[in-house]
C-alpha angles and dihedrals in degrees: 000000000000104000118172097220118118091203149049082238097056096035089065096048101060081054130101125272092249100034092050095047086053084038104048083048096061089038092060094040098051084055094044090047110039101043116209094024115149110224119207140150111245114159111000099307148086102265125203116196130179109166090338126351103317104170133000131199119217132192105198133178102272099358139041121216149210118206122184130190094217101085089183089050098060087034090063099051096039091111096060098049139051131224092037108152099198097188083053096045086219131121108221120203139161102196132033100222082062097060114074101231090194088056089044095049086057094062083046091057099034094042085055090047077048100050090047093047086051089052101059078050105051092230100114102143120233128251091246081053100050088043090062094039084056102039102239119144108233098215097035091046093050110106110245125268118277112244122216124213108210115201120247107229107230109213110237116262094249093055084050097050086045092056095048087051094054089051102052091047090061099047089046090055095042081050089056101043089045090054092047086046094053100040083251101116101135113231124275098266100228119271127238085256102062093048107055081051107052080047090049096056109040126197122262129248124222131212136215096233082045095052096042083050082050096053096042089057088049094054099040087054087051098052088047097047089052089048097062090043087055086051108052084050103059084042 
């Protein structure tokens, strides 16, 4: 009973061949035959108003029904039809070459000469009314809540790139400070520099003649040095 369809068109459409052609008919003749009615789908089924619902137009699943505002109206033609249900106020059928049109365009007729009558009254009956007469439940029978899809924006692949950088660059620095704060800086790796001059200016060798040359000019230093002290002293 919780068709999607906005409308009585598409309503019939998503019927069956053979439920759309009994249900298009009735359709037609409700609007042929009841001049000024406002046609519009409300839970789940093809509604009728004129100065308030006046007929409705069901596709269960093994029956389809009729269901008109007007009680005395149905109550008058009950003898020439079959699967009136007269509490209900609803005609049943299962097959629409079962159902007399010509007796079914007379309530029509009768149920709008009704409705008139019941406006000069006051006495129109009210949709919550005409939904217990009829035995719908008004909740059950309320088509469900539309759900919207809202789109998740996708940030663009340079702001991405921008905010992995900027995250890279924090946890390299929190990475540093940690490492000055412990004792645990690695040392600076040698430069290119430094490199090309430690292999520019290599190291000496020494010799042994050289060193034994070396150690002679230390000691004779060293004997000199001691005569002169010797002399100034005597002196």
């Amino acid at each position: 009973m919780n068709p999607t369809a906005s409308t009585v068109g598409a309503y019939l459409r998503d019927l069956p061949p053979d439920r759309r052609v009994a249900m298009a008919r009735l359709c037609s003749m409700i609007r042929r035959s009841a001049r000024g009615v406002r046609e519009s789908m409300r839970y789940g089924l093809a509604f009728y108003e004129l100065d308030g619902p006046l007929f409705a137009l069901e596709s269960g699943r093994r029956h389809m029904s009729l269901y008109v505002a007007e009680k005395d109206v149905v109550l008058k033609h009950k003898d020439a039809l079959q699967g009136v249900n007269a509490n209900k106020s609803f005609i049943k059928f299962s097959d629409l070459n079962r159902l007399p049109l010509d007796v079914v365009e007379k309530i029509v007729r009768d149920s709008v000469a009704a409705r008139r009558q019941r406006l000069s009254q006051g006495t129109v009956p009210t949709q919550a009314e005409l939904l217990k007469l009829w035995g719908i439940n008004e909740e059950a029978a309320a088509p469900p809540a539309t759900t919207v899809k809202l789109p998740v924006a996708r940030p663009a692949a340079a702001m991405t790139d921008a905010i992995n950088a900027m995250a890279n660059s924090v946890r390299d620095a929190m990475i540093a400070a940690m490492d000055i704060a412990t004792g645990t800086q690695p040392a600076a790796k040698p430069t290119k520099a430094s490199k090309t001059a430690a292999n520019a200016a290599p190291a000496k060798r020494t010799t042994p003649r050289a060193a034994k040359r070396v150690a002679a000019s230390g000691a004779a230093a060293k004997k000199a040095s001691a005569k002169k002290t010797a002399a100034a002293r005597r002196g």
